[in-house]
C-alpha positions in Angstrom: -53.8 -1.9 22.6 -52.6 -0.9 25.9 -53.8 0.7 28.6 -53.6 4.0 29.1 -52.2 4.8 33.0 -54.5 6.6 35.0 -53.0 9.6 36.8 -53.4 7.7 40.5 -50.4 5.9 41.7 -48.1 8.0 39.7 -46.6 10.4 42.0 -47.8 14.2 43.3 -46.6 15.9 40.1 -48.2 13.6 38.1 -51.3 14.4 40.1 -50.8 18.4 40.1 -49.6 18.1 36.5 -46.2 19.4 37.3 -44.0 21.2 39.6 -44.9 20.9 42.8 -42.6 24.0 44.1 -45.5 26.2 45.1 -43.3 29.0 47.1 -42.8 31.3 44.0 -46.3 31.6 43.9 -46.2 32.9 47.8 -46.4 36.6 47.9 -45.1 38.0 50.9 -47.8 40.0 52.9 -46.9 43.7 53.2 -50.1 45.2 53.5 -49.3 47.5 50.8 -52.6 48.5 50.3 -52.7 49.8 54.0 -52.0 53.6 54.4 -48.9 54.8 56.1 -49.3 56.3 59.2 -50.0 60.1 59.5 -51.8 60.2 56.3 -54.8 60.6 57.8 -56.5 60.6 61.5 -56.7 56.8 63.1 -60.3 56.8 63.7 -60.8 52.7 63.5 -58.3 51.3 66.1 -58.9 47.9 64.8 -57.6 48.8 61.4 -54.1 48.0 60.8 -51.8 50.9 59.6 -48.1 51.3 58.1 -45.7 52.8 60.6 -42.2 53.6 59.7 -39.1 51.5 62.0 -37.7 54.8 63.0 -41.2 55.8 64.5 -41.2 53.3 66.8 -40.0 52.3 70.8 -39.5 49.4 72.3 -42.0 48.5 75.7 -40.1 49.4 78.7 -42.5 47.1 80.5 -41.5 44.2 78.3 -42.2 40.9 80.9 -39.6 39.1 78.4 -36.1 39.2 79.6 -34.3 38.0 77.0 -34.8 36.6 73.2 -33.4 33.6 71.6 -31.1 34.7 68.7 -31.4 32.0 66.6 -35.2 31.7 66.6 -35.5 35.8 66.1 -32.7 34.8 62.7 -35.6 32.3 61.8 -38.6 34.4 62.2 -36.7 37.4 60.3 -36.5 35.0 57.2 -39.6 33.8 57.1 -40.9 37.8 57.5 -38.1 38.1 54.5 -40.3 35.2 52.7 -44.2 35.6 53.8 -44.0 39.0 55.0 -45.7 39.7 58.8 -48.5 37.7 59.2 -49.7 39.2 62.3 -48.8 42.6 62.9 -47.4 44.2 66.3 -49.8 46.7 68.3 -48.4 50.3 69.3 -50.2 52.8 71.4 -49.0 56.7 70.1 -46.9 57.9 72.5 -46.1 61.2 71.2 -46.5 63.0 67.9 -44.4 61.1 65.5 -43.5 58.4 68.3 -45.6 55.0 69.1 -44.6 52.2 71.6 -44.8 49.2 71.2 -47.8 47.6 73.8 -47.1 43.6 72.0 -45.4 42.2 69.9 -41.6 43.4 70.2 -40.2 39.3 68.9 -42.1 40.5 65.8 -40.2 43.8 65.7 -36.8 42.6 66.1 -37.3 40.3 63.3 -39.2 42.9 61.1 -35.7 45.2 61.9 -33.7 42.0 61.2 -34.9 41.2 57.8 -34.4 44.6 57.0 -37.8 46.1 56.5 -38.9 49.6 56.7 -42.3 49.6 57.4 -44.3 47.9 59.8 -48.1 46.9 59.8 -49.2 47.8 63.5 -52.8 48.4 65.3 -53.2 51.2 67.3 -54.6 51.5 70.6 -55.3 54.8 72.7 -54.4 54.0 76.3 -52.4 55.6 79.3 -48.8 53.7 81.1 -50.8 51.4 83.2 -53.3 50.3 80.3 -50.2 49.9 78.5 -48.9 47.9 81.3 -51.1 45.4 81.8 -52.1 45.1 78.4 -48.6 44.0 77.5 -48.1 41.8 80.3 -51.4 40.1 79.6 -50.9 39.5 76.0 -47.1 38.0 76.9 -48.6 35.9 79.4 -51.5 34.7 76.9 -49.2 34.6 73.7 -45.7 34.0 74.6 -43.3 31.2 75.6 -42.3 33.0 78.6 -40.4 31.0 81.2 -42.1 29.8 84.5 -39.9 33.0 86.4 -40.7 35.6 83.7 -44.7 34.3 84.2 -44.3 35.0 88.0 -42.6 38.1 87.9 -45.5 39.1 85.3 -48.0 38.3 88.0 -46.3 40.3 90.7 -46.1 43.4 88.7 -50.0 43.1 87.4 -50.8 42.8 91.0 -48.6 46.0 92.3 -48.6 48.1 89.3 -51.8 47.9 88.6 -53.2 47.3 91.9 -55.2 43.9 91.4 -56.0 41.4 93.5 -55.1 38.1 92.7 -58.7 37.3 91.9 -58.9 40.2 89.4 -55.3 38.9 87.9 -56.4 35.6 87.3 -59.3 36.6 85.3 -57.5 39.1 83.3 -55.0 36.5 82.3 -57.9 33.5 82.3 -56.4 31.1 84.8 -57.7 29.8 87.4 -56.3 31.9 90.7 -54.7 28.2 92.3 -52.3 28.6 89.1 -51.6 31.8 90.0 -50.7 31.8 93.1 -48.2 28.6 92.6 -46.9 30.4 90.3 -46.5 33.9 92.7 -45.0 31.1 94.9 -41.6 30.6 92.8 -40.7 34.0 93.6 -40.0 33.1 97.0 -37.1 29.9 95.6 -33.6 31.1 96.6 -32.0 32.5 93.1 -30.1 29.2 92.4 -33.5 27.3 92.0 -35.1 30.6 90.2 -31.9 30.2 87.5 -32.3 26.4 87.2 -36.2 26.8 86.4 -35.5 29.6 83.7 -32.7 27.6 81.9 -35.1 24.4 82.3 -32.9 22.3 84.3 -36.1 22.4 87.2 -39.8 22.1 86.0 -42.5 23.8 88.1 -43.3 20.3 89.0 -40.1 19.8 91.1 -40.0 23.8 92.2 -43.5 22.9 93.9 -42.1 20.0 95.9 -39.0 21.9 97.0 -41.2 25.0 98.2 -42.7 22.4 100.5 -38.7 22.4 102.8 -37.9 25.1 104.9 -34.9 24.6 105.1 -32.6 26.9 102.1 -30.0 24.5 102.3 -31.7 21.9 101.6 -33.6 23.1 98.8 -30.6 23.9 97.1 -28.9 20.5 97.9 -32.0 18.8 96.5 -32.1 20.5 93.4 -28.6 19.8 92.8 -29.6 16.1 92.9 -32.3 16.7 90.9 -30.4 18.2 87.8 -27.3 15.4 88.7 -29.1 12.7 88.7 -32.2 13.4 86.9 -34.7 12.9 89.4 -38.9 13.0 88.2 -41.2 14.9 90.6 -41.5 11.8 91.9 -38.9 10.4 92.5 -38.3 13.9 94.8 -40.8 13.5 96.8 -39.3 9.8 98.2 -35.6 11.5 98.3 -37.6 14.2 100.6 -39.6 11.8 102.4 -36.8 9.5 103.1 -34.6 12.4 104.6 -37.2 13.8 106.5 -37.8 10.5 107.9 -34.1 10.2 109.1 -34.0 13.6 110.4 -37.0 12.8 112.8 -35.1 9.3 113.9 -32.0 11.7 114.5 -34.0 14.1 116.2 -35.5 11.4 118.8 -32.0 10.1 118.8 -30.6 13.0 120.2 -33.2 13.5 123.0 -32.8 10.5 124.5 -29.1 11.5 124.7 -27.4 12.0 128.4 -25.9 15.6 128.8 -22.4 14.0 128.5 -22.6 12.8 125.5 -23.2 16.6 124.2 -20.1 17.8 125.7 -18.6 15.2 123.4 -20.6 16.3 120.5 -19.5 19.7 121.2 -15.8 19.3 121.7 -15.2 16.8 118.9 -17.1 18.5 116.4 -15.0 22.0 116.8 -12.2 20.0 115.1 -14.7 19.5 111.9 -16.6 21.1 109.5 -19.0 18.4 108.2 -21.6 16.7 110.5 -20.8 14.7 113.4 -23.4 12.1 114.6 -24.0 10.4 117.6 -26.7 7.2 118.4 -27.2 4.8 121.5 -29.3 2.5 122.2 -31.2 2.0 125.6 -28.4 -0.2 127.1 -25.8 1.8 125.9 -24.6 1.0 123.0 -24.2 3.1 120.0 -22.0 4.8 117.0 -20.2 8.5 116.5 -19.5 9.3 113.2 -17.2 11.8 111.7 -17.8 12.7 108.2 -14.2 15.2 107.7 -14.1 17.0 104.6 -10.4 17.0 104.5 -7.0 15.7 105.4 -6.2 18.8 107.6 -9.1 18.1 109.9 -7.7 14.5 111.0 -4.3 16.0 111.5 -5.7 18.9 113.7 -7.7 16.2 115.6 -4.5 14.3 115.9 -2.5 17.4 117.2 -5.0 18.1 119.6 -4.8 14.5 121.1 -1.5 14.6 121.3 -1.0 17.6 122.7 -3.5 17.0 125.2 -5.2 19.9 124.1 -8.7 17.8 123.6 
């Protein structure tokens, strides 16, 4: 007689006896047993109530700038699927009018997937409760970028009048964090656009903050997004350069006064930099660096006109 085969080693539907397709058996959650709004007095602002779309306003003090499309198209159909998991929280504004303190993503989506009620706690608080309540729970919950976290910081600390210390422990980090992060603020915009569309990490913005010179914070980002330079890798291109800027710099005070007036008459004729190095007996180089053809022939003209 043969043996029977045991259930093990056969695959999962053998196991489960079936169909493994368990998402028919999902039911979305719609709190359906929760009580529309205005049906009675909100006495428990921890319980969750139905509010109608229409009812509802957007945060003006929204520290998100901007939401990605295609991941607000996701999260609408997986509300269209699960329903809300987690739903928003609203503050009542006005009879018949809430705003929205967090949770707007969630909003969008609900709007996008079509649905006409949405499960929301209610809080009782005035603009700047509202404020840094929103900001906090952005800050705490959301994928913000490293510029959106900063500019959340600098409106917690002048909107609702905290110190950095009191920031820090409303948001729970530690106030070093917070004020590298204050510190972005101060990038020219070019590095503030690079570290919001990724091409910079906060990594490399906290090298570059350590140049004073704007130019060169913007000429080393460049290099950092052309040639896709780590942290650091940075720091060596930043020590190198400021390395050769102090040889230049010794190089140029050990320079007779005629060899300025060179400098100075020469380097009218050209944009780029023009650099000059001698030695102790005399020797040295001038280099030109031109950035185009027009600059020789002006040079030229000039010599040959004896105009030089």
């Amino acid at each position: 007689m043969a043996k029977q085969q045991r259930g093990l080693g056969k695959g999962i539907g053998a196991l489960l006896g079936g169909d493994t397709d368990f998402t028919p058996l999902r039911q979305p959650v719609g709190y359906v047993n929760k009580e529309v709004v205005g049906q009675r007095e909100s006495q428990d602002t921890a319980d969750i109530l139905r509010i109608p779309v229409d009812m509802i306003e957007p945060n003006p003090y929204q520290p998100r700038m901007s939401f990605d499309q295609e991941a607000l198209e996701e999260l609408a159909e997986s509300i269209k699927t699960l329903g809300l998991i987690q739903p928003i929280t609203v503050r009542r504004k006005s009879e018949g009018r809430y705003q929205i303190i967090s949770g707007e993503r969630r909003f969008r989506a609900c709007r996008q997937a079509g649905m006409d009620m949405i499960p929301a706690y209610i809080r009782d608080t005035n603009d700047q409760g509202m404020l840094e309540m929103a900001i906090v729970e952005n800050i705490q919950r959301e994928n913000l970028d490293p510029i959106e976290v900063a500019m959340s910081y600098q409106r917690l600390i002048e909107e609702c009048n905290l110190t950095q210390e009191q920031m820090a422990i409303r948001v729970g980090k530690k106030r070093a964090s917070v004020t590298n992060y204050l510190r972005l603020l101060k990038l020219p915009a070019k590095l503030q656009h690079d570290l919001k569309v990724g091409l910079l990490s906060v990594g490399h913005a906290k090298v570059l903050l350590g140049v004073e010179d704007l130019r060169m914070q913007e000429y080393l980002c460049d290099l950092v997004v052309k040639e896709d330079l780590s942290v650091r890798q940075l720091e060596e291109k930043i020590k190198k350069l400021t390395e050769q800027r102090k040889a230049d710099t010794q190089d140029a005070q050990d320079l007779p006064e005629e060899y300025f007036k060179v400098l100075e008459r020469v380097g009218k004729y050209f944009e780029s930099n023009i650099s000059l190095k001698r030695a102790s007996n005399g020797k040295g180089t001038m280099t030109i660096h031109f950035s185009s053809d027009e600059e020789v022939k002006n040079f030229l003209k000039a010599l040959e006109d004896s105009n030089f």
